[in-house]
Short mmCIF file of the C-alpha atoms (twelve columns), coordinates in Angstrom:
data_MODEL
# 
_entry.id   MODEL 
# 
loop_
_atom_site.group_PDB 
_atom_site.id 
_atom_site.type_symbol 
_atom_site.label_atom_id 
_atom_site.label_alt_id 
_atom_site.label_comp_id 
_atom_site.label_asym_id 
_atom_site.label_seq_id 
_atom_site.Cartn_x 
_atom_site.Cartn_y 
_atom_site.Cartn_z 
_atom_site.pdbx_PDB_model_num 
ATOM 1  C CA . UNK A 1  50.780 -70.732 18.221 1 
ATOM 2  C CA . UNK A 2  51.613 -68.190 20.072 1 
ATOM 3  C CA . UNK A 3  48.971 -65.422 21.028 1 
ATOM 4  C CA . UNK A 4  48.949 -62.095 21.896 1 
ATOM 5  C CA . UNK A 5  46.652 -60.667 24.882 1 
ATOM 6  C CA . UNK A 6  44.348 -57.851 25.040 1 
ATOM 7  C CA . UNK A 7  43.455 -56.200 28.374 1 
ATOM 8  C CA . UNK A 8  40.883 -53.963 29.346 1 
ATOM 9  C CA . UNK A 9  42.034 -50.617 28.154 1 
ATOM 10 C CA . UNK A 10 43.256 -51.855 24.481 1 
ATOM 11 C CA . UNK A 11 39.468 -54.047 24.564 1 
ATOM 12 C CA . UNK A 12 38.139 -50.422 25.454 1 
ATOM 13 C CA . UNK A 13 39.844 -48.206 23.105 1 
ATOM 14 C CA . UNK A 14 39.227 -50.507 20.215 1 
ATOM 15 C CA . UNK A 15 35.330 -51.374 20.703 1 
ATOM 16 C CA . UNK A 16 35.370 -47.311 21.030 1 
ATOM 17 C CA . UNK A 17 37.313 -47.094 17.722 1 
ATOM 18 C CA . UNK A 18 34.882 -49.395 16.128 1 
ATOM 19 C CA . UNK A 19 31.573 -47.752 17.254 1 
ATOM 20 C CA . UNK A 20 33.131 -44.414 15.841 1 
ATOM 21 C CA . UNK A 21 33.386 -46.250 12.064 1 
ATOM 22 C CA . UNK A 22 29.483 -47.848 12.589 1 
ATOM 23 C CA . UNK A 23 27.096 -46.553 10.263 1 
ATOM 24 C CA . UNK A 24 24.621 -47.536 12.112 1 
ATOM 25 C CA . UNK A 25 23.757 -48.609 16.007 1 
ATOM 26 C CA . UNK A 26 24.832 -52.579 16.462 1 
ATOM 27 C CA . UNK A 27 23.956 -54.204 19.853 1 
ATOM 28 C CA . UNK A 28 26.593 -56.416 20.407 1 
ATOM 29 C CA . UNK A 29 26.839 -58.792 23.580 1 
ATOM 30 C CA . UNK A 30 30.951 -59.301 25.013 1 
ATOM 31 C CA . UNK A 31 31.351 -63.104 26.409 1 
ATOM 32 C CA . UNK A 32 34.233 -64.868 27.255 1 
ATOM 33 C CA . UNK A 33 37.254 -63.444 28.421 1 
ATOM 34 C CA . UNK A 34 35.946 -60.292 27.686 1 
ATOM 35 C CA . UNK A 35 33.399 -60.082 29.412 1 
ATOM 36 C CA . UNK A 36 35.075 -61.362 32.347 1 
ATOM 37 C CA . UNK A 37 37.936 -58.607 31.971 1 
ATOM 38 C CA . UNK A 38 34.884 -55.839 31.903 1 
ATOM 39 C CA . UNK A 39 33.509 -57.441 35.455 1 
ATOM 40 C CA . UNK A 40 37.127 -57.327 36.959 1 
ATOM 41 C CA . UNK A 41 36.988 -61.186 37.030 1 
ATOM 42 C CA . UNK A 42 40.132 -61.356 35.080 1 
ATOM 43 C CA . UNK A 43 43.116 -59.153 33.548 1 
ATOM 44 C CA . UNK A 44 43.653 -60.290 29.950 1 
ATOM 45 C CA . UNK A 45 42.270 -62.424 26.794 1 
ATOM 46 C CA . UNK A 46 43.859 -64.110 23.796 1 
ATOM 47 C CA . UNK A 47 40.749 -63.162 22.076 1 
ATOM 48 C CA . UNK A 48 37.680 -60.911 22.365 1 
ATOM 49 C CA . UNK A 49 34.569 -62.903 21.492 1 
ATOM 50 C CA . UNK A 50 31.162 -61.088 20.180 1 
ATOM 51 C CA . UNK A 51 27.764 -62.111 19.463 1 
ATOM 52 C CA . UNK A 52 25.017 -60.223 17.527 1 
ATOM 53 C CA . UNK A 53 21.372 -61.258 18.231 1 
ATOM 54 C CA . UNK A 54 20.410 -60.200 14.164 1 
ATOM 55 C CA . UNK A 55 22.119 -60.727 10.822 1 
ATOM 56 C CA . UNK A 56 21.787 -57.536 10.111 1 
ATOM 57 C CA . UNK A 57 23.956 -56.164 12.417 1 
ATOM 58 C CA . UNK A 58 26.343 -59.419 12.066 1 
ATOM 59 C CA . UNK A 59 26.649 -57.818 8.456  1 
ATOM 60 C CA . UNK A 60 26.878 -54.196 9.406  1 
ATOM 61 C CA . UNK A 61 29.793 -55.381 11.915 1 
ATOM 62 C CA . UNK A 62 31.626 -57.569 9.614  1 
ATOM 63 C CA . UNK A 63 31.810 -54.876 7.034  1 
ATOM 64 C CA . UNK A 64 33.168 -52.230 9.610  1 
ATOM 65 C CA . UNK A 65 35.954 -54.593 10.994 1 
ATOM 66 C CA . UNK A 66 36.967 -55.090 7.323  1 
ATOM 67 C CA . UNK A 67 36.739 -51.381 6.272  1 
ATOM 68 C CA . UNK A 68 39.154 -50.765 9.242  1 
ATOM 69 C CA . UNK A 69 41.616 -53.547 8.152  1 
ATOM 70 C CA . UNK A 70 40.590 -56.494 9.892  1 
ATOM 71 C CA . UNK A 71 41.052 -59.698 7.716  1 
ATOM 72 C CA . UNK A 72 38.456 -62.909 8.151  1 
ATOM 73 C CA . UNK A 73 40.955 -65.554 9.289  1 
ATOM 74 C CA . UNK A 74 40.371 -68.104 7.060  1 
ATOM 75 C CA . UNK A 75 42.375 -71.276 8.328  1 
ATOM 76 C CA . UNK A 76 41.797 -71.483 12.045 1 
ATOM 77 C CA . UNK A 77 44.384 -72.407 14.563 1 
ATOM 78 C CA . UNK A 78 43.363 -76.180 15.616 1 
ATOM 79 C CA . UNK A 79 42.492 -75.159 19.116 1 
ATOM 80 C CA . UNK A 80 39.800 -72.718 17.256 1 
ATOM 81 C CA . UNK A 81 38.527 -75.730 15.960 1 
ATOM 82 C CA . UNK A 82 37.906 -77.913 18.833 1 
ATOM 83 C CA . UNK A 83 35.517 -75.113 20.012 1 
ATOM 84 C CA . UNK A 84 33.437 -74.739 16.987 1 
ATOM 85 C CA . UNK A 85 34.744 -71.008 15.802 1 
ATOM 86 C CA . UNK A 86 33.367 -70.229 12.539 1 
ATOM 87 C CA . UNK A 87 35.678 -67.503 11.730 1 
ATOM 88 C CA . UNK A 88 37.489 -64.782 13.203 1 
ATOM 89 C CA . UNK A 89 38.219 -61.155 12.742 1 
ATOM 90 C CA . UNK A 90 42.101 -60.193 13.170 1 
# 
């Protein structure tokens, strides 16, 4: 599968974009590649990988990514697999 990468001003303007359709204030925490990118530590991701500490903002999140068009990927690519991913947000 082939993926497409996101560097730090497209990781930028979209977390932006997203904060703008909140309701509400969600802490989220960047790891991964993007977190890396954000430290200088590297120039691009295949994927941007969040954590929330409570459900509620897991659910406050989830909703906003789908109100903007997001879809829940369903069917994960096997190498999703190997690591554990429970779903993902495209």
């Amino acid at each position: 599968m082939k993926y497409r990468r996101f560097d730090l001003s497209y990781i930028d303007a979209e977390l932006k974009k997203i904060g703008k359709w909140m309701p509400e204030s969600v802490e989220i925490i960047l790891i991964g590649g993007a977190n890396m990118i954000y430290r200088g530590l590297k120039a691009a991701t295949k994927d941007v990988d969040i954590v929330v500490a409570r459900s509620n903002d897991l659910n406050t999140l989830s909703r906003t990514l789908k109100d903007m068009g997001y879809i829940e990927i369903i069917e994960l690519p096997e190498d999703y697999q190997k690591l554990g991913t429970s779903f993902i947000n495209a």
